[in-house]
N, C-alpha and C positions, 0 to 999 in steps of 0.2 A: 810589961813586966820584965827585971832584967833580972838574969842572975849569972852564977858560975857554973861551968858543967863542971865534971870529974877530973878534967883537965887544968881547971883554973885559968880556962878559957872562957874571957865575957859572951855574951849570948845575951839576946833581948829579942821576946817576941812581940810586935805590933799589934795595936788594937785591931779587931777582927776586921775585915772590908768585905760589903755585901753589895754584891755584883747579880746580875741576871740569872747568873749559872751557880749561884750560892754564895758561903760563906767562906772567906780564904785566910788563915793565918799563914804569915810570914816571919818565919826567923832568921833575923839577923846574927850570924859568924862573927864578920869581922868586918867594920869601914875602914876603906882604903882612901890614904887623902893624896888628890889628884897631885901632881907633879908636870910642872911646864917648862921642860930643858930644852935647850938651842933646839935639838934633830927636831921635837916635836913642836916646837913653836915653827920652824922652819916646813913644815909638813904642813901641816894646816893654814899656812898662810900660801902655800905654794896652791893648795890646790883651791883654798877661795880665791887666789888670784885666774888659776884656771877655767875658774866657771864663771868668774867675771866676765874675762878674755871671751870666754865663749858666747854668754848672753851679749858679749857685743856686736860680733859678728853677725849675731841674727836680727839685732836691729839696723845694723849698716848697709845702706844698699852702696854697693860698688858698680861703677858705670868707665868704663874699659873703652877708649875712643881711640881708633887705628887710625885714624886720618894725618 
């Protein structure tokens, strides 16, 4: 169901979702649509590169020969 509140703000509430613990309505305010500029594409890519980096390491054996 959608409507207007007093504000002439959208609002919509979700068909009802029945979980364990009961019945839940959910009202939807406002959707926000995602946005993907440099910093944040830059961040996210930094840090799947970091836990790539990382899961490597833990498959790599390194072997260290002083002779």
């Amino acid at each position: 169901m959608s409507f207007y509140d007093v504000t002439d703000k959208y609002t919509e509430v979700l068909k009802p979702i029945v979980t364990s613990k009961g019945v839940h309505l959910i009202l939807v305010e406002e959707i926000l649509q995602p946005e993907l500029n440099d910093q944040l594409r830059f961040q996210i890519g930094s840090e799947l590169f970091g836990e790539w980096v990382n899961n490597q390491g833990d498959l790599a054996e390194f072997i260290i020969s002083l002779t």
